[in-house]
C-alpha positions as CSV (number, residue, x, y, z in Angstrom):
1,X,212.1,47.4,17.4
2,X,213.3,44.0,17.1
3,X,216.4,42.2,17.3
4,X,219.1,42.2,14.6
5,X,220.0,38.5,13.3
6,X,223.0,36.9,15.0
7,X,226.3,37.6,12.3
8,X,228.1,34.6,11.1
9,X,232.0,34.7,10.8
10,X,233.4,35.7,7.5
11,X,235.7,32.7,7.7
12,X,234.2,29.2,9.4
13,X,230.4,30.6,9.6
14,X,230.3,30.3,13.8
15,X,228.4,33.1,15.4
16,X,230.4,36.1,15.5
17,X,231.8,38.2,18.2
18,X,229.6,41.1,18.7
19,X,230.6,44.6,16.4
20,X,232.9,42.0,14.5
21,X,232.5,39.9,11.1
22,X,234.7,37.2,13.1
23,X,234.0,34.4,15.4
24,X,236.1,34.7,18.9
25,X,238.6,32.3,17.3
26,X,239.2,33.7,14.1
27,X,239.3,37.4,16.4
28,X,242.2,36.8,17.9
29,X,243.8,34.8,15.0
30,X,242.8,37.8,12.4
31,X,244.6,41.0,15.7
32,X,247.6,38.5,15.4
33,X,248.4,39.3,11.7
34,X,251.0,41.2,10.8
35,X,249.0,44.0,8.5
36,X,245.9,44.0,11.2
37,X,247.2,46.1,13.5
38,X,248.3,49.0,11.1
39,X,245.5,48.6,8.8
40,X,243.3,51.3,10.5
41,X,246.4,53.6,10.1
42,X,246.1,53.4,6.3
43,X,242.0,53.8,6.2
44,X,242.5,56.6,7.3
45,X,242.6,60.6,6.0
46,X,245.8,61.3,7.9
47,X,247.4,58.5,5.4
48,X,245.7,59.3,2.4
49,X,247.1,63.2,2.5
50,X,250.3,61.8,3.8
51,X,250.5,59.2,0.7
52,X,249.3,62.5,-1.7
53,X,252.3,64.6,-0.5
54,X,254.8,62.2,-0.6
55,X,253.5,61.0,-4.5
56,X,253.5,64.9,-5.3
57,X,257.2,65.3,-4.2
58,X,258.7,62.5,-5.6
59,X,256.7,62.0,-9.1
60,X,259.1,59.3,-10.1
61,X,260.0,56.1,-8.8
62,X,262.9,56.4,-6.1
63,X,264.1,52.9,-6.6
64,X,267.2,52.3,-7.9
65,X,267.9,49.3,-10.1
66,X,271.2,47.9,-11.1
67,X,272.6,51.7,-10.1
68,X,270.3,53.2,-12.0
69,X,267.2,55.5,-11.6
70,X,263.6,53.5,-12.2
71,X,262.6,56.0,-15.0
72,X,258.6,54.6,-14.4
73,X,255.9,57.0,-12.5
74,X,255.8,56.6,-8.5
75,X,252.5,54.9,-7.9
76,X,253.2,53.4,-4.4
77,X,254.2,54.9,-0.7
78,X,256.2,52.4,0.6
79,X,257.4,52.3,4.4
80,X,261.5,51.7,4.4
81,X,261.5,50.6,7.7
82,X,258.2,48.3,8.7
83,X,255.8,50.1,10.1
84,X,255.4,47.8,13.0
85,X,259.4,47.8,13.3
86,X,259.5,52.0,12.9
87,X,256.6,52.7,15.7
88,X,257.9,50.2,18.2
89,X,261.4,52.5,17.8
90,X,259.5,55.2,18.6
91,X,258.9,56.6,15.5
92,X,255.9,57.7,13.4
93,X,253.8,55.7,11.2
94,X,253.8,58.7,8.8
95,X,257.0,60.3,9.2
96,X,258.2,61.4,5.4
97,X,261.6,60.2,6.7
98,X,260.4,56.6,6.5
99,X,258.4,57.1,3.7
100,X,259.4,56.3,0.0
101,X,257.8,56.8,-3.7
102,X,257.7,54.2,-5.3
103,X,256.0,53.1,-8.9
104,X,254.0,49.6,-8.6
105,X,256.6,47.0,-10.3
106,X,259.4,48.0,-7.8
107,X,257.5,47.9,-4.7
108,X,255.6,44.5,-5.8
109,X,259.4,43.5,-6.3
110,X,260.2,45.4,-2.5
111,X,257.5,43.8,-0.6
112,X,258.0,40.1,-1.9
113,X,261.5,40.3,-0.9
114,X,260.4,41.6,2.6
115,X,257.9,38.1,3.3
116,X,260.9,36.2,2.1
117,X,263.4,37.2,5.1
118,X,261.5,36.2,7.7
């Protein structure tokens, strides 16, 4: 058998860590990012039947704006407390108690107003 090719990194083209499609740098510059280290919670099957329930209990949007109901479908699972925040309380990363349906355009709207508090 022979030997595999070296991989390059995804982002500056270095050789890349081994099992990895980064170089060392990019590595530990990619585990720093905020979605990286829950990512592998929401590939998974857990998630997907967890998103399913939630969607199938609340069929419509549970946002409320200007006091009233969003009348659009719920699209969306949206974590009300950040995931990161929620499991470093202790809590689950799919707990239904932290979990929200939400349809697309309010949790676009959600999200964006999340990045801007920081």
């Amino acid at each position: 058998m022979g030997m595999l090719p070296k991989r390059m990194c995804s982002k500056c083209h270095q050789t890349s860590v081994p099992g990895s499609r980064f170089c060392a740098l990019h590595t530990t510059a990619d585990s720093r990012h905020p979605r990286s280290a829950t990512k592998r919670l929401y590939d998974c099957k857990k998630w997907k039947l967890t998103r399913q329930r939630v969607l199938a209990l609340n069929p419509v949007c549970t946002n409320m704006i200007n006091s009233l109901p969003c009348p659009r479908l719920s699209t969306d699972v949206h974590h009300v407390v950040d995931a990161e925040e929620y499991m470093a309380r202790g809590g689950d990363f799919y707990d239904r108690d932290n979990l929200q349906a939400l349809c697309h355009t309010c949790h676009t709207a959600i999200r964006r107003g999340q990045r801007g508090k920081g």
